[in-house]
C-alpha positions in Angstrom: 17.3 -18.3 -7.8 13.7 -18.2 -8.6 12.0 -16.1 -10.7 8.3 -13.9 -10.4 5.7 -16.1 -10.7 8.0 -19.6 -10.8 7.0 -21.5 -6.9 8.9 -19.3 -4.3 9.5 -16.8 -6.5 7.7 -13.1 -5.8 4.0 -12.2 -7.0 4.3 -10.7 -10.7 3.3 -13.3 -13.5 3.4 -12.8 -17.4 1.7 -9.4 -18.0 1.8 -8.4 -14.9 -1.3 -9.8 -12.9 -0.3 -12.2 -9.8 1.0 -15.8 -10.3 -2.1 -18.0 -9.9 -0.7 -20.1 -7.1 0.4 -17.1 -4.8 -2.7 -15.6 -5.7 -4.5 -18.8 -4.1 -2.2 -18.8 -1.1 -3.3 -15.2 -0.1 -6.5 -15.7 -1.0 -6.7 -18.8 1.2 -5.1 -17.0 3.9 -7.8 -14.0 4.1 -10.3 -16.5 4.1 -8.5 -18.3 7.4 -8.4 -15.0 9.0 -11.8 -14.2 8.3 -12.9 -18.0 9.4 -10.9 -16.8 12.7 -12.6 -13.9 13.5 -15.7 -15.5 13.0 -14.5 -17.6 16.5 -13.6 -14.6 18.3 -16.0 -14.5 21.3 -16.3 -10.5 21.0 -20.7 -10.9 21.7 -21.3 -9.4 17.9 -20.9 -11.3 14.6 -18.2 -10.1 12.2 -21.4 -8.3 10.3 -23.1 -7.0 13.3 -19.6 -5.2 14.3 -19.2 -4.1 10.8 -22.5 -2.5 11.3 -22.1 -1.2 14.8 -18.9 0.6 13.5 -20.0 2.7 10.6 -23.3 3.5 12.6 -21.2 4.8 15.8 -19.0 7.1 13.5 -22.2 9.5 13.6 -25.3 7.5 11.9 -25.2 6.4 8.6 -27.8 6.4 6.6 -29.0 3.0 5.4 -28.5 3.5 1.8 -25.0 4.7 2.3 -24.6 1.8 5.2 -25.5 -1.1 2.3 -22.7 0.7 -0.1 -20.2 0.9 2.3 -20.5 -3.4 3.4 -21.4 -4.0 0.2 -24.8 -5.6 0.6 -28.2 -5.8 -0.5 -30.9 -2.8 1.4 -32.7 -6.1 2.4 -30.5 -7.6 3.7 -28.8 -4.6 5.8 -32.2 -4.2 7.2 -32.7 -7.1 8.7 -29.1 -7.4 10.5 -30.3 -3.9 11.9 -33.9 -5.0 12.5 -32.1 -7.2 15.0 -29.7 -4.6 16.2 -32.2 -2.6 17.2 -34.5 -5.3 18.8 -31.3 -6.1 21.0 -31.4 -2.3 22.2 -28.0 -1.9 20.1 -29.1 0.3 18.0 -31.8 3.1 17.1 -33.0 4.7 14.1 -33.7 7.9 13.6 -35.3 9.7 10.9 -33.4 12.6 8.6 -35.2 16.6 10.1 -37.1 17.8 7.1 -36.8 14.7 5.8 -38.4 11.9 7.2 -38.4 8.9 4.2 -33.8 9.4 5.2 -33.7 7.1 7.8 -30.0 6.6 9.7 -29.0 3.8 12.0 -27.4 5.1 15.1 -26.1 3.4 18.3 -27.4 3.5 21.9 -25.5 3.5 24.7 -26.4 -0.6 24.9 -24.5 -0.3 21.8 -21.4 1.6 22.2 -21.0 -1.0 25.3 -21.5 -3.9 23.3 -19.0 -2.1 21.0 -16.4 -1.4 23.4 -16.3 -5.2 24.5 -15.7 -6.4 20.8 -13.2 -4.0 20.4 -11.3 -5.0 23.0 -11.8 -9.0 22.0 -10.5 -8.6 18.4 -7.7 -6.5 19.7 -6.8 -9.0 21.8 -6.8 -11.7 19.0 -5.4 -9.9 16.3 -2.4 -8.6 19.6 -1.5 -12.6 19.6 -1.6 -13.2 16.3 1.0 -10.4 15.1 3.1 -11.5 17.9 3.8 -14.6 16.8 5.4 -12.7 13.5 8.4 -11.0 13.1 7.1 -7.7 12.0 3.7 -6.4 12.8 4.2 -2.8 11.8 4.9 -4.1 8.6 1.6 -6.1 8.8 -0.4 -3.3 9.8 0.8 -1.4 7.0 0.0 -3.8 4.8 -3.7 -4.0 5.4 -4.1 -0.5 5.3 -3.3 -0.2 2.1 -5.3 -3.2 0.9 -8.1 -1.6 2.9 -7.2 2.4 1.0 -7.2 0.1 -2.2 -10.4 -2.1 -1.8 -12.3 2.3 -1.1 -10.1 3.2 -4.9 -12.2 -0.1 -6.2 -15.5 0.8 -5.2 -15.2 4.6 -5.9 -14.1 3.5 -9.2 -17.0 1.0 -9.1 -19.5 3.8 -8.1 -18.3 6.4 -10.6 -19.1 3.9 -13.1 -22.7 2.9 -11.9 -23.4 6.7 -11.8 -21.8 7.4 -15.4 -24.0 4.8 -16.0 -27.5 5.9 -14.5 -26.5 9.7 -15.8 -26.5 8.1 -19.8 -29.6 6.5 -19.7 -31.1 9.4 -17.9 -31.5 7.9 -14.2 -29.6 11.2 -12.8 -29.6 11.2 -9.2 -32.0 9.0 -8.7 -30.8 6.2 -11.3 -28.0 6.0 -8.4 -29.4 5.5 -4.8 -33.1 5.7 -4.4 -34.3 7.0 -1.0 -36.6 4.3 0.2 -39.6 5.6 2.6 -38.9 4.1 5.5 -42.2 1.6 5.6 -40.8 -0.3 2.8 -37.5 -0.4 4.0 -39.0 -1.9 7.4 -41.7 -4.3 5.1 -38.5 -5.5 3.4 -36.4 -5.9 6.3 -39.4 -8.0 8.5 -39.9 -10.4 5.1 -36.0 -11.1 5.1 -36.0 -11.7 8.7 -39.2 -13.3 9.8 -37.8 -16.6 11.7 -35.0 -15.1 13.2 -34.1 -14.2 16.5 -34.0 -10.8 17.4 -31.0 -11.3 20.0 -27.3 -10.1 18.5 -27.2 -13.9 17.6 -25.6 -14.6 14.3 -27.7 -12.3 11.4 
């Protein structure tokens, strides 16, 4: 019988952390799923859709849209300059405030949406039916996902502990931008690229 962290056996190693080797596997493994998606013919890129998402649960602002994926302002704003020269997405500025700008669809967009939807549902539908328990699956990655928001809560708390020692207060923590330099930042980043909902 093998033991945690000996080949085959489960995923606890000396002290507690992941065996290095399973570690690998399942890190190899998200990174074939997410080389999969990449294939999936659903008209958007895995960022775009990312994107389109938070934006059609009400309009994010961009600040709080480059938190939430994780990426640079600049570089959000030139995935969106795109989105919104394909007619998939509008922005619209914050009443009584107009330097808040939030990203939100157009009915181009919820379409476009829809159809991607519908394609990854379809993939991911054929790949959990070749296992024996998809339920279990799902489960799974929704707590990696309710996990992955702890981490960057956690993260966040710390950046704002951070800003709030040093004196940054709120605005050590997320700058509002006017929305002129967000747009000069965004048309530096993207200048050369196409402005179709080709890959971002």
């Amino acid at each position: 019988m093998t033991e945690p962290g000996e080949p085959g056996g489960g995923l606890a190693a000396p002290g507690g952390g992941l065996a290095a080797q399973q570690a690998a596997e399942a890190v190899l493994t998200v990174l074939r799923l997410f080389r999969a998606l990449e294939r999936v013919d659903s008209g958007l890129t895995p960022h775009q859709y990312r994107i389109l998402k938070l934006a059609g649960a009400g309009g994010e602002r961009s600040a709080r849209l480059a938190e939430r994926l994780a990426v640079a302002k600049p570089t959000l704003t030139a995935t969106a300059d795109a989105l919104v020269a394909a007619g998939y997405a509008q922005r619209k500025t914050e009443p009584g405030d107009r330097r808040v700008v939030r990203l939100c669809l157009t009915e181009t967009g919820r379409a476009a949406l829809e159809r991607a939807d519908a394609a990854y549902a379809d993939w991911l539908s054929q790949l959990l039916g070749g296992t024996d328990d998809a339920e279990q699956i799902l489960q799974g990655l929704r707590a990696i996902d309710a996990g992955m928001d702890e981490r960057r809560r956690a993260r966040l708390a710390e950046i704002s502990h951070g800003a709030d020692q040093a004196g940054g207060g709120e605005y050590g923590r997320m700058p509002v931008l006017p929305q002129e330099t967000v747009l000069a930042r965004g048309a530096t980043r993207s200048a050369g690229r196409a402005a179709g909902p080709g890959p971002a």
